[in-house]
N, C-alpha and C positions, 0 to 999 in steps of 0.2 A: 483548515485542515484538521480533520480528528486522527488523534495523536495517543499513544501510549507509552511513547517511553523520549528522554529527551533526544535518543538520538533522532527519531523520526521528526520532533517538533523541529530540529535545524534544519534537519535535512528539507522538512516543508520550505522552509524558508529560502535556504540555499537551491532548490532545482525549480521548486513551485513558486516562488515569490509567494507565499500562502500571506495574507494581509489579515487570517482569524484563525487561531488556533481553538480548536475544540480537546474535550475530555472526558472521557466519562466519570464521574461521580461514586459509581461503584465500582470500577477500576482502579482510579488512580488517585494513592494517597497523599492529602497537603503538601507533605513535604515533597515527591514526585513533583506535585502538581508547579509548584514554587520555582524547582530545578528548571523544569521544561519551559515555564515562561521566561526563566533570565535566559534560555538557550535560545528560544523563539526569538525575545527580543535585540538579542547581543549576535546573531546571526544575521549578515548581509544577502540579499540574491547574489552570486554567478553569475553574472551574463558571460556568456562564450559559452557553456557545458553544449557541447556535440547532443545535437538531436536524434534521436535512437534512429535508426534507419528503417524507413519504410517497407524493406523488403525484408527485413528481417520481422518486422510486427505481423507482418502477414502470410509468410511462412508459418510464424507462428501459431497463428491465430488459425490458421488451415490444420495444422498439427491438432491443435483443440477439438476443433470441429471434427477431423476422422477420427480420435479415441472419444468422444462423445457415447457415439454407439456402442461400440465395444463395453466401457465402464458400466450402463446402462444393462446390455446383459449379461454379462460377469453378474453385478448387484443382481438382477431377477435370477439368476439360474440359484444364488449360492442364499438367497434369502426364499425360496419355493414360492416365486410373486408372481399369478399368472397373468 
């Protein structure tokens, strides 16, 4: 799981069972870096967490896809891109 900050590294742990935490290098410092591995590794999986519901992923996901266009040309009109 690439990770930024230790709450994402638990969280990897806790929702994703993540078994590799990643970081970036020019992001995150030693000391950061030190925190996140004892959160990584001092966090357990979840099992039971409710699996997001299907119809709500793709509601969503349809949401995305009709403002697609729109954002698209909003961005051409207000940057003069023909």
């Amino acid at each position: 799981a690439l990770c930024e900050s230790v709450e994402t590294a638990a969280l990897s742990r806790k929702i994703n069972n993540a078994n590799v935490l990643a970081m970036g290098g020019m992001i995150v410092t030693p000391y950061l870096a030190k925190k996140m591995v004892k959160a990584f590794m001092e966090t357990e999986f979840s099992y039971g967490l409710a699996e997001a519901d299907p119809y709500f992923l793709q509601s969503a996901y349809k949401t995305v896809q009709d403002l697609e266009p729109k954002i698209t040309q909003y961005n051409v009109k207000k940057n003069n891109i023909e």
